[in-house]
C-alpha positions as CSV (number, residue, x, y, z in Angstrom):
1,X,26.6,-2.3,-35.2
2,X,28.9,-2.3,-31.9
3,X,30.8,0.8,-33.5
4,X,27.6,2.7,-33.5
5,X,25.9,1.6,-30.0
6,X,29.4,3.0,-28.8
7,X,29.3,6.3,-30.2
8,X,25.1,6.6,-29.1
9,X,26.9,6.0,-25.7
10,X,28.8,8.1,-26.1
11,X,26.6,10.9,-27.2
12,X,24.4,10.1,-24.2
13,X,27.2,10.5,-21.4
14,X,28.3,13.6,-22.8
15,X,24.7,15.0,-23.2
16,X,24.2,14.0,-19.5
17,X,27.5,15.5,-18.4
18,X,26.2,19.2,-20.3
19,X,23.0,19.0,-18.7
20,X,24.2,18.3,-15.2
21,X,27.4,21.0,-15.6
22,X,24.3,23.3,-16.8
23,X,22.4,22.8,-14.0
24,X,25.0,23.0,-11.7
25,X,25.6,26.6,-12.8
26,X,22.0,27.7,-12.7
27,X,21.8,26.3,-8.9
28,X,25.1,28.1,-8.0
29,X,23.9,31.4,-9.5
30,X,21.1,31.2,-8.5
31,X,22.2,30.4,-4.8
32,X,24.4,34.0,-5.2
33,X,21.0,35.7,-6.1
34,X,19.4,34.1,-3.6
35,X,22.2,35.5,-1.1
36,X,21.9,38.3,-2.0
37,X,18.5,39.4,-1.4
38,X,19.2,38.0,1.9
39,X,21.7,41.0,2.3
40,X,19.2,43.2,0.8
41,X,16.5,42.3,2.9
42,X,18.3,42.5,6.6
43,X,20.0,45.7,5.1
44,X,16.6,47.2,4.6
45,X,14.8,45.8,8.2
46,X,18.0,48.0,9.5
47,X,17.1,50.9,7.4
48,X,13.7,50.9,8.7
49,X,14.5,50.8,12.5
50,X,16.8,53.7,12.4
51,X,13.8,56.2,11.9
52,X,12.5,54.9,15.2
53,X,15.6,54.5,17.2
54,X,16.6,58.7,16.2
55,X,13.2,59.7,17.6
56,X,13.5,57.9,20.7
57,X,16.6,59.3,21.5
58,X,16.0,62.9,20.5
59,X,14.0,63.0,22.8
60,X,16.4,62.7,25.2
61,X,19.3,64.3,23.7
62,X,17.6,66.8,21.5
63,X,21.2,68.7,21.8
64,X,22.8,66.0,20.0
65,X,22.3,67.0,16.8
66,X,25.4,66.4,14.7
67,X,25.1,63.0,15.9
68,X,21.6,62.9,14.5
69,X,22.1,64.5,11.1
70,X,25.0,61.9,10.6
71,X,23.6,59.0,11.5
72,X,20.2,60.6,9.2
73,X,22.6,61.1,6.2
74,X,24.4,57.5,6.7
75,X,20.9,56.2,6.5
76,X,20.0,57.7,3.5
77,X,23.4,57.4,1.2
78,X,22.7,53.2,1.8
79,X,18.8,53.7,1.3
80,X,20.8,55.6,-2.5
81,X,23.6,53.2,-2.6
82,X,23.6,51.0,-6.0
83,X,22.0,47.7,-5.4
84,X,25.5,45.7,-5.4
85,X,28.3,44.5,-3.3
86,X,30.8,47.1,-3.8
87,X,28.0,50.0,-4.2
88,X,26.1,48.7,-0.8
89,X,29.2,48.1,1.4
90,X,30.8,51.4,1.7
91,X,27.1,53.7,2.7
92,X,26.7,50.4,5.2
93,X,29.8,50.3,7.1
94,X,29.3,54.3,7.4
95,X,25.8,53.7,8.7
96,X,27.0,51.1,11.2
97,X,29.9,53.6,12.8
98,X,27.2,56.5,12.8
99,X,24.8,54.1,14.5
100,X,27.7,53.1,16.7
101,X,27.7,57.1,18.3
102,X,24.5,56.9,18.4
103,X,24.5,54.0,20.7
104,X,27.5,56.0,23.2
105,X,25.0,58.8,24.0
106,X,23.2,56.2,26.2
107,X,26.2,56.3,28.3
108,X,25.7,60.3,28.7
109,X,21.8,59.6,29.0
110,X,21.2,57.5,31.8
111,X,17.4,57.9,31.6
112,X,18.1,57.1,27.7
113,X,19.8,54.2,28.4
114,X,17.1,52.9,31.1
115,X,13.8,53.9,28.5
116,X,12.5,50.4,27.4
117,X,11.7,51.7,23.5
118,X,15.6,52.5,23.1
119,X,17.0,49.2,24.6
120,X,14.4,47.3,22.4
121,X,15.4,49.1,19.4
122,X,18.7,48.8,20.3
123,X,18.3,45.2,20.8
124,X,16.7,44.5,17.5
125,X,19.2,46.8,15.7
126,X,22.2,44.3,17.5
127,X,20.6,41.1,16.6
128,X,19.8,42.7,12.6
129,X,23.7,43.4,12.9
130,X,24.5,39.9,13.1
131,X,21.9,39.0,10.7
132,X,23.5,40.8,8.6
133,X,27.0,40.2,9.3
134,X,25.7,36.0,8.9
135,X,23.9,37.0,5.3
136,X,27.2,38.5,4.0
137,X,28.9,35.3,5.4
138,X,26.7,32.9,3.1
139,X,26.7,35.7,0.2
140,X,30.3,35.4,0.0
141,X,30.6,31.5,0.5
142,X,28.3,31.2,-2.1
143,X,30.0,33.4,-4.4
144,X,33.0,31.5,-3.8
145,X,31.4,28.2,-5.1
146,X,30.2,30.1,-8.3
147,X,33.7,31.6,-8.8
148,X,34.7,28.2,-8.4
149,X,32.5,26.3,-10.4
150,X,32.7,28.7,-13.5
151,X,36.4,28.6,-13.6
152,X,37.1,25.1,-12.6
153,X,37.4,22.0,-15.5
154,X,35.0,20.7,-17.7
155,X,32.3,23.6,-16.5
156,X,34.7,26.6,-17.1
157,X,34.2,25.6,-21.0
158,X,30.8,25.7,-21.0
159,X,30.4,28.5,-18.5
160,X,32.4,30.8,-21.1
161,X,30.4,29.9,-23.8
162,X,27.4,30.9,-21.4
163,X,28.9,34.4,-20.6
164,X,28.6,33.3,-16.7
165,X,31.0,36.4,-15.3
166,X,33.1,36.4,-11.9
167,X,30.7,37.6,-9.0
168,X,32.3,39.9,-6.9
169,X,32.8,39.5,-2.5
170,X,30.4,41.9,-0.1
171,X,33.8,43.2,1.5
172,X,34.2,46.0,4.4
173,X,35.9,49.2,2.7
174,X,39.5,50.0,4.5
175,X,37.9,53.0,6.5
176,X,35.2,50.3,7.7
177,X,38.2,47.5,8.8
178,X,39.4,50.1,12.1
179,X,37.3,51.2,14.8
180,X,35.5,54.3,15.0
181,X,36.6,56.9,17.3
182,X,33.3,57.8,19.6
183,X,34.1,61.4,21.1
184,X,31.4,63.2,23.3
């Protein structure tokens, strides 16, 4: 009888240690995920102030208009850009050094830089910046626990049986890791 009550223990911790290695894969993908759309969604609040802040300031630097159609076509290769780290952060850090000359024309504007529509577009467009910049942040740290988790002992085994894959990092292309050069 004892040789049996030992193996039903057994049985039962080893059961208990699946389910919770199990579990403890679904809540780190799904934390990822859940970064993620975070990214996605303060990518896209950006995407949808740009529209505003280029007609504020065409009107006053309708002569500007290189500066315009670049900062228009940044917009819409990250508004095309595939729906995943590598494929979003290339059109974004382009977007960000477009937006970035955008922003020096208020130094040749001063009645641009003193209109109250452009500094609170420009405002909101700074503190989406470090929303975004804050989302990537907890995207990556939570990829870093998944990576982790699926490659570390006892869960690697059971995350290879489970097909769980490597996640890849939001990281800044090399053309986005040097400063733009702003030349009016």
């Amino acid at each position: 009888m004892l040789p049996l009550i030992i193996v039903l223990v057994i049985a039962v911790v080893v059961v208990a240690v699946g389910v919770a290695m199990y579990n403890g894969l679904i809540r780190s993908k799904n934390q990822v995920e859940n970064a993620w759309s975070q990214i996605d969604v303060q990518l896209k609040r950006r995407l949808d102030l740009i529209p505003n802040l280029v007609d504020t300031v065409k009107g006053y630097a309708a002569h500007e208009q290189e500066t315009f159609q670049q900062v228009i076509a940044a917009r819409n290769a990250a508004i095309d850009a595939p729906d995943t780290p590598a494929g979003q952060a290339a059109p974004n850090e382009m977007l960000t050094g477009a937006l970035g000359k955008l922003f020096a024309l208020s130094e040749a504007y001063p009645d641009l830089k003193a209109n109250q529509n452009f500094l609170a577009l420009q405002e909101e467009l700074t503190a989406t910046e470090g929303r975004v910049a804050y989302a990537r942040q907890f995207y990556n740290d939570s990829v870093l626990n998944y990576n982790n988790k699926i490659e570390s002992v006892p869960t690697v085994f059971l995350a290879k049986m489970l097909g769980y894959q490597q996640r890849e990092y939001f990281e800044a292309d090399e053309a986005a890791r040097t400063a733009p050069n702003v030349d009016f």
